[in-house]
C-alpha positions in Angstrom: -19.4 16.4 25.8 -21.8 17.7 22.6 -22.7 21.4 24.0 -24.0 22.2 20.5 -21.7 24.9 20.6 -20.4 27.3 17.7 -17.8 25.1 15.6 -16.1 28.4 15.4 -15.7 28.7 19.1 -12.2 27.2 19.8 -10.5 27.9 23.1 -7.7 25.6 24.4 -7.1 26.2 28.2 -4.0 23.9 29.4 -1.5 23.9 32.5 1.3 26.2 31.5 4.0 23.5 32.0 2.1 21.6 29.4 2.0 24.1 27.1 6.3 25.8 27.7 7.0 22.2 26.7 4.9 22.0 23.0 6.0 25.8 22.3 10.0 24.0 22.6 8.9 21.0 20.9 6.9 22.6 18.1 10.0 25.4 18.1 12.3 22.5 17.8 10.8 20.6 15.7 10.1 23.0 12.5 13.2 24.9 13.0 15.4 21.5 13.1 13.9 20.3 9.8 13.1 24.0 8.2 9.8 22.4 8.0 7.5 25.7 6.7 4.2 23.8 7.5 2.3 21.9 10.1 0.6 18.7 8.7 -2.2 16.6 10.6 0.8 14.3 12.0 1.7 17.5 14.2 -0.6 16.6 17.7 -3.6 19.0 17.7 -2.5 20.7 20.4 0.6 22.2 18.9 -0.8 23.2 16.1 -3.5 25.5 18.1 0.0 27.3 19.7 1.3 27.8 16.2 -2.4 29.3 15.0 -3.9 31.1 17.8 -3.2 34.0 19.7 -2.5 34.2 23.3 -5.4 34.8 26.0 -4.9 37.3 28.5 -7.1 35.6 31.0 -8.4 37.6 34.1 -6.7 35.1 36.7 -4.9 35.6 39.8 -0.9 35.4 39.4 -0.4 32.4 41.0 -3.4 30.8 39.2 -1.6 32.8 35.7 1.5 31.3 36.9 -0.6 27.6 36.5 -2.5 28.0 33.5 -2.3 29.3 30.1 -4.9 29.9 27.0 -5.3 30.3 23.3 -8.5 30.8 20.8 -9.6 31.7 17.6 -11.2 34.5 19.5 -9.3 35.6 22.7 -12.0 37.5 24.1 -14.3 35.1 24.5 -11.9 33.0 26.3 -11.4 35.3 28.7 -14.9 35.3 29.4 -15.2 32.0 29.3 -12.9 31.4 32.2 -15.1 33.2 34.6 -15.2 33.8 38.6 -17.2 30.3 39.0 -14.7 28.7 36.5 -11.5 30.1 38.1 -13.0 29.5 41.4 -12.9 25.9 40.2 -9.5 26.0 38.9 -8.0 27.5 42.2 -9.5 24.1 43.7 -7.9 21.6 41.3 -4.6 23.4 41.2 -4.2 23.3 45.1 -5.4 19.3 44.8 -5.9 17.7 41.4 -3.3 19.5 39.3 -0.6 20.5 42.3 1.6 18.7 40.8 1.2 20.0 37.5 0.4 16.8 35.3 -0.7 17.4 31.8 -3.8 18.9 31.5 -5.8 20.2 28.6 -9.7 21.7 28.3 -10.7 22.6 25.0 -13.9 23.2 22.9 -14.0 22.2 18.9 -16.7 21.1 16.9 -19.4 22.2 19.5 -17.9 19.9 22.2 -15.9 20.4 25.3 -13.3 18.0 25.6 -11.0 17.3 28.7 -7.7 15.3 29.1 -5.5 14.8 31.9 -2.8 12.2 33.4 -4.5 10.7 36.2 -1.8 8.4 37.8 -5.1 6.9 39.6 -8.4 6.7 39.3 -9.9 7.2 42.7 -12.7 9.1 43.7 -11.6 12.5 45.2 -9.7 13.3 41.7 -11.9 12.2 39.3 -14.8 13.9 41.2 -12.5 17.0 41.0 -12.2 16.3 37.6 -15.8 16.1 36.8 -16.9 18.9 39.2 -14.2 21.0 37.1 -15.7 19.6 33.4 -19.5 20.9 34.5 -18.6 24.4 35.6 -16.0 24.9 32.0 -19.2 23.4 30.5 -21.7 26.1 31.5 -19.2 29.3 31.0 -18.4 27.3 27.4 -22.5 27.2 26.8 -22.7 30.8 28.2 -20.3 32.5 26.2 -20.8 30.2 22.8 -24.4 29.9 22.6 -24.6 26.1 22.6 -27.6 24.3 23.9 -29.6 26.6 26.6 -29.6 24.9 29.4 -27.9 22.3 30.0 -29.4 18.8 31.0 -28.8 17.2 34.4 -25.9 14.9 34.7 -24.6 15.6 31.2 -25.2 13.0 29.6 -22.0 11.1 28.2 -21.5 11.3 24.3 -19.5 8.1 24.6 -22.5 6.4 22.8 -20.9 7.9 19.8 -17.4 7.0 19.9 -17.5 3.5 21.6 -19.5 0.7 21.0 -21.0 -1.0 24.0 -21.6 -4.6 24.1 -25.2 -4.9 25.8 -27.0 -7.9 25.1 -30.1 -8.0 23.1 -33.6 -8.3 26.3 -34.7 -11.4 24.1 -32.6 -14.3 25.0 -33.1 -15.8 21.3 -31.8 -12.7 19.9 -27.9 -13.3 21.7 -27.5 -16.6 19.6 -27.4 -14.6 16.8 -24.5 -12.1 18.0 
């Protein structure tokens, strides 16, 4: 989602499973080959654990013991992830995330981004899902600046990266598609 956010403001929040396991691969990977740098083939991801410090975030141990964080500016991670926001969290890890699937929120270039392994895509998690994206959204527009309120139902910014295939309203115009 386009928050019009600083594109210095990088903050990468991600279960801690998901990120014990790219520490070991990234570890393993440049140690194995005596590699010295990290290219663009190295997942985005892992290269944010080589770069960025560690954020001690202001969570509840079992919620620590869940999730993990690193930016280009640690404190204003931490106050990203505030009481709404780890109130959300709490929600998703005792539901959405109990069984600790992959899951990354992270904001570059002005946008918040999520992923996640969703083995299904019925309503009650991707409604957690979504009810998690808006609350990271406001703390990311409260602590970075972006856009100062944000609109209604977020609009998607998928209009940018897919194309659609709406016909053309005149009917003559679809012959020449």
């Amino acid at each position: 989602m386009e928050l019009g956010l600083s594109s210095g403001l990088q903050m990468l929040l991600m279960s801690r499973p998901l990120m014990e396991a790219l520490e070991r691969e990234t570890f393993e990977r440049y140690t194995e080959s005596n590699q010295t740098l990290i290219d663009v083939s190295t997942p985005e991801e892992m290269r944010w654990l080589a770069m960025f410090p560690k954020v001690n975030l202001e969570l509840p141990k079992h919620l620590r013991a869940n999730f993990a964080a690193v930016a280009s500016d640690p404190p204003a991670a931490a106050t990203w992830v505030d009481a709404p926001f780890a109130e959300q969290l709490d929600k998703v890890a005792a539901g959405l995330l109990a069984e600790q699937p992959p899951f990354v929120l992270m904001t570059l270039r002005g946008r918040l981004y999520m992923r996640m392994q969703l083995d299904a895509p019925e309503p009650d998690p991707i409604g957690q899902a979504v009810d998690l994206f808006e609350v990271a959204a406001y703390a990311a527009v409260r602590v970075g600046g972006g856009v100062a309120e944000p609109p209604p139902d977020f609009p998607s910014t998928a209009s940018t990266a897919w194309q659609t295939d709406i016909l053309p309203e005149d009917p003559k115009d679809r012959g020449a598609r």
